[in-house]
C-alpha atoms as one frame of an Amber mdcrd trajectory, in Angstrom:
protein
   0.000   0.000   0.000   1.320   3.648  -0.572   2.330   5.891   1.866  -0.706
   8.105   3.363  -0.335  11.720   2.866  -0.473  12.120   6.488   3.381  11.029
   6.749   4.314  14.070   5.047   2.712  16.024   7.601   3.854  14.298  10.372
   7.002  14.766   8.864   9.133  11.875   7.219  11.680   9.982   9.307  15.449
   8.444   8.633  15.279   4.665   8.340  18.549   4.594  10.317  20.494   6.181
  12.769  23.371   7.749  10.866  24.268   7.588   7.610  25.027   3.507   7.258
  27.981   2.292   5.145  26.241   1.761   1.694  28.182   0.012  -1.219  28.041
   0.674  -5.283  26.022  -2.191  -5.872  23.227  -0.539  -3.613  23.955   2.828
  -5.040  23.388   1.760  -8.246  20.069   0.119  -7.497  19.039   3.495  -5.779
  20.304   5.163  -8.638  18.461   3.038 -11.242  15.444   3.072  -9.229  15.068
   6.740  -8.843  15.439   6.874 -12.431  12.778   4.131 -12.689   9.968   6.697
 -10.877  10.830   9.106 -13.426  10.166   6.738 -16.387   7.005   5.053 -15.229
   5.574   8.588 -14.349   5.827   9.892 -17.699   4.356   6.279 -18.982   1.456
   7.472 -16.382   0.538  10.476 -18.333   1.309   9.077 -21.733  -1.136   6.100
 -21.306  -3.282   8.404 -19.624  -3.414  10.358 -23.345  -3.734   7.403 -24.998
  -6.787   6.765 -23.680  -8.403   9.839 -23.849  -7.973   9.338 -27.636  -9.414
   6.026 -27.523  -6.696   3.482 -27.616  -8.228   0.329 -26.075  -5.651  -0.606
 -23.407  -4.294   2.389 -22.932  -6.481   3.275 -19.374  -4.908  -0.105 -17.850
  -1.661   0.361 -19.348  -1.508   3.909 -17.223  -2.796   2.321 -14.422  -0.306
  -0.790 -14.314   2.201   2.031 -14.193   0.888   4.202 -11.869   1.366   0.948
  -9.335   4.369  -0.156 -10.369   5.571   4.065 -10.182   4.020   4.012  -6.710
   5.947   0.888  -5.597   9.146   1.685  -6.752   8.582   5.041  -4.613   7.843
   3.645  -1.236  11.029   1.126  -1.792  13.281   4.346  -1.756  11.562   5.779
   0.801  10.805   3.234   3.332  13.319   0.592   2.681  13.893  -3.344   2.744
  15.026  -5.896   0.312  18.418  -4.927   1.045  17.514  -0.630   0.550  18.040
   1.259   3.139  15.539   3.988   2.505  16.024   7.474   3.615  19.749   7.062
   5.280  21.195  10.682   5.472  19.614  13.885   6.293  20.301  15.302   2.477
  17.749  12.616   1.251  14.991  13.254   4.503  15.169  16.995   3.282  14.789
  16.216  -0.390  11.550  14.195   0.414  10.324  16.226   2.952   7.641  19.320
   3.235   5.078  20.727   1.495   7.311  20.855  -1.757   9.577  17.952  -1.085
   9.552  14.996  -3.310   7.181  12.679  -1.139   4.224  15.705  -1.697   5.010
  15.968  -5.052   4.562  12.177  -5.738   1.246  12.502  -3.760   0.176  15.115
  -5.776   0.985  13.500  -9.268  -0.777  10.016  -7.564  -3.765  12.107  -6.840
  -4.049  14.055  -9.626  -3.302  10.190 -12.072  -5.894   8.724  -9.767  -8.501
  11.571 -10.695  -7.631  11.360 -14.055  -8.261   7.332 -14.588 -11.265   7.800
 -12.594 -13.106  10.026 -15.113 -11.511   7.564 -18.045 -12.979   4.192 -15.762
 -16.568   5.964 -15.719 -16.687   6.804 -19.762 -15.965  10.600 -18.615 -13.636
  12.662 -20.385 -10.162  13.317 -18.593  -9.800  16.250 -20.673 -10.456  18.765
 -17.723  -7.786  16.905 -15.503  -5.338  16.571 -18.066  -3.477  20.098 -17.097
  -3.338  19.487 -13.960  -1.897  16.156 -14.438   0.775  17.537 -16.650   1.847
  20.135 -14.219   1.938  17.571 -11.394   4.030  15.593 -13.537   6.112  18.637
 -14.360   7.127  19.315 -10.973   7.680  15.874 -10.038  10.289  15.484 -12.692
  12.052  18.402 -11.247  12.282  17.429  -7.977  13.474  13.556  -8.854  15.964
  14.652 -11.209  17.132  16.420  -8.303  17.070  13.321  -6.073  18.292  11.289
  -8.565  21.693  13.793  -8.891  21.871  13.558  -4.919  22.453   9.528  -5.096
  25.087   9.892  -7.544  26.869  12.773  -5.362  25.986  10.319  -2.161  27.728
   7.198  -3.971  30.682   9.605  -5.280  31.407  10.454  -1.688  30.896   7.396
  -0.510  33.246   5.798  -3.014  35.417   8.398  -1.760  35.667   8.052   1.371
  36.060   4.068   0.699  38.945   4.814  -0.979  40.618   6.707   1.720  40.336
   4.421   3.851  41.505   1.689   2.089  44.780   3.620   1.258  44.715   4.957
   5.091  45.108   0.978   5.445  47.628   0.088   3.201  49.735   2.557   4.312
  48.983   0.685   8.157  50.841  -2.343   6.031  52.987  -0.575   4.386  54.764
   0.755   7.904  54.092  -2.835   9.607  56.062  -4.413   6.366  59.388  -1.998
   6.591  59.292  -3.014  10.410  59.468  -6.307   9.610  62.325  -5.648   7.002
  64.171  -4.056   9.436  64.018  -6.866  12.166  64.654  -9.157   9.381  68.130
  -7.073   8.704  68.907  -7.350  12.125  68.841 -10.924  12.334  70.707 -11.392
   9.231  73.350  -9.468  11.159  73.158 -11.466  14.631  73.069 -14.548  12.365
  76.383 -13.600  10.698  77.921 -12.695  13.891  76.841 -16.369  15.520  78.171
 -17.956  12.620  77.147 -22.008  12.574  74.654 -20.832  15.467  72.745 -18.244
  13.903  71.969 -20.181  11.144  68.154 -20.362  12.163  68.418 -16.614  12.765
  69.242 -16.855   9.030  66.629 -18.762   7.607  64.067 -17.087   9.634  65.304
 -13.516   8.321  65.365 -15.066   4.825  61.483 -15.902   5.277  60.893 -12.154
   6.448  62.178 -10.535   3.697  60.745 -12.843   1.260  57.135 -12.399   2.530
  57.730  -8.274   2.731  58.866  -8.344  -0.119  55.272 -10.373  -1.424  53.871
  -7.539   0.635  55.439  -4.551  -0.928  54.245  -6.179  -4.554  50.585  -6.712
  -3.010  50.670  -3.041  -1.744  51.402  -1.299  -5.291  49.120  -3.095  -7.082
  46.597  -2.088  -4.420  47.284   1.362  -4.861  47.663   1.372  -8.227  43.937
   0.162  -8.450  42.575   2.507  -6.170  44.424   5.455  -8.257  41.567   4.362
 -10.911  38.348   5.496  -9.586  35.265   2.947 -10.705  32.637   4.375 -12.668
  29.159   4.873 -11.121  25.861   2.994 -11.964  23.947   5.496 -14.306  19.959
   5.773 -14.490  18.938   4.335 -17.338  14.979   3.428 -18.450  13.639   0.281
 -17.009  11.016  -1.531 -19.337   8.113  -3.135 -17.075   7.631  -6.653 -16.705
């Protein structure tokens, strides 16, 4: 079921306290499914045209889409299935108000709904049409806006990934030059103990062959972080 206007009222609230840790995989679904609500409304209003001029299926058509528009919505907003709805205050301001996204999307679902209605009863939409189009107009707006806020959320994110990661593998980086050096100075106490320090030996061999495995695993990680992955774009979704 969608989301009752009273919730915008009330006031929309984060499914989670603090911005989780989100990977690209979920960005891109965000991405793709923001993208997907601006499709299937336009299919609304299309389908909506359609039938006003008399094409046979056209009145289900919109209305298939106007569900499937409607479902896609609630998933970003609300969550689950491995979403994790509104997560940062950016997105709970986007959606919220009387001109946030959410009472846009109520007011294009309203204004669809009206529409079909007169089409279901053998009325002409004509009338409604307008308003429809303007509710449609503003929604666009406001998720092409959203839409532009996941990619700048999963840029960041990437980001800030990355930083770490290379905050880490400098970590291993330090760890592996202490090890070289306490590999040196057995090599040395080795040589000094002669036949006796011939385990020191073969242990400091083993240490500066695996920092030296280390040092090889380190630049190649760098050298792939250095190239930035690129992001999941919005592209149309065809309905099942």
């Amino acid at each position: 079921m969608f989301m009752p206007s009273s919730r915008v009222s009330a006031g929309l609230a984060p499914t989670a306290k603090g911005p989780p840790r989100i990977d690209g995989e979920v960005f891109g679904q965000l991405i793709n499914l923001s993208g997907r609500r601006r499709f299937l409304s336009q299919r609304v209003v299309l389908f909506v045209l359609l039938a006003e001029a008399g094409q046979a299926d056209a009145l289900a058509q919109s209305q298939r889409h106007l569900q499937l528009f409607e479902q896609a919505h609630q998933s970003l907003v609300q969550g689950g299935s491995g979403l994790p709805g509104l997560f940062c205050a950016e997105l709970l301001q986007a959606h919220d108000g009387a001109d946030g996204l959410h009472a846009r999307v109520l007011r294009f679902v309203q204004a669809a709904k009206a529409a079909q209605a007169e089409l279901t009863h053998k009325r002409p939409a004509t009338p409604l049409v307008p308003t429809l189009v303007a509710a449609s107009s503003a929604l666009l707006e406001a998720i092409n806006d959203v839409t532009a806020l996941y990619e700048d959320l999963a840029r960041r994110e990437s980001h800030r990934g990355r930083t770490e990661l290379l905050h880490l593998i400098d970590q291993i980086d330090q760890i592996a030059r202490q090890a070289r050096i306490v590999s040196f100075n057995a090599m040395v106490v080795a040589a000094r103990s002669q036949d006796q320090g011939k385990p020191f030996a073969v242990i400091a061999s083993e240490i500066t062959h695996m920092t030296g495995e280390i040092d090889t695993l380190v630049q190649k990680a760098r050298t792939g972080l250095k190239t930035p992955k690129p992001l999941s774009k919005a592209a149309p979704t065809t309905t099942r």
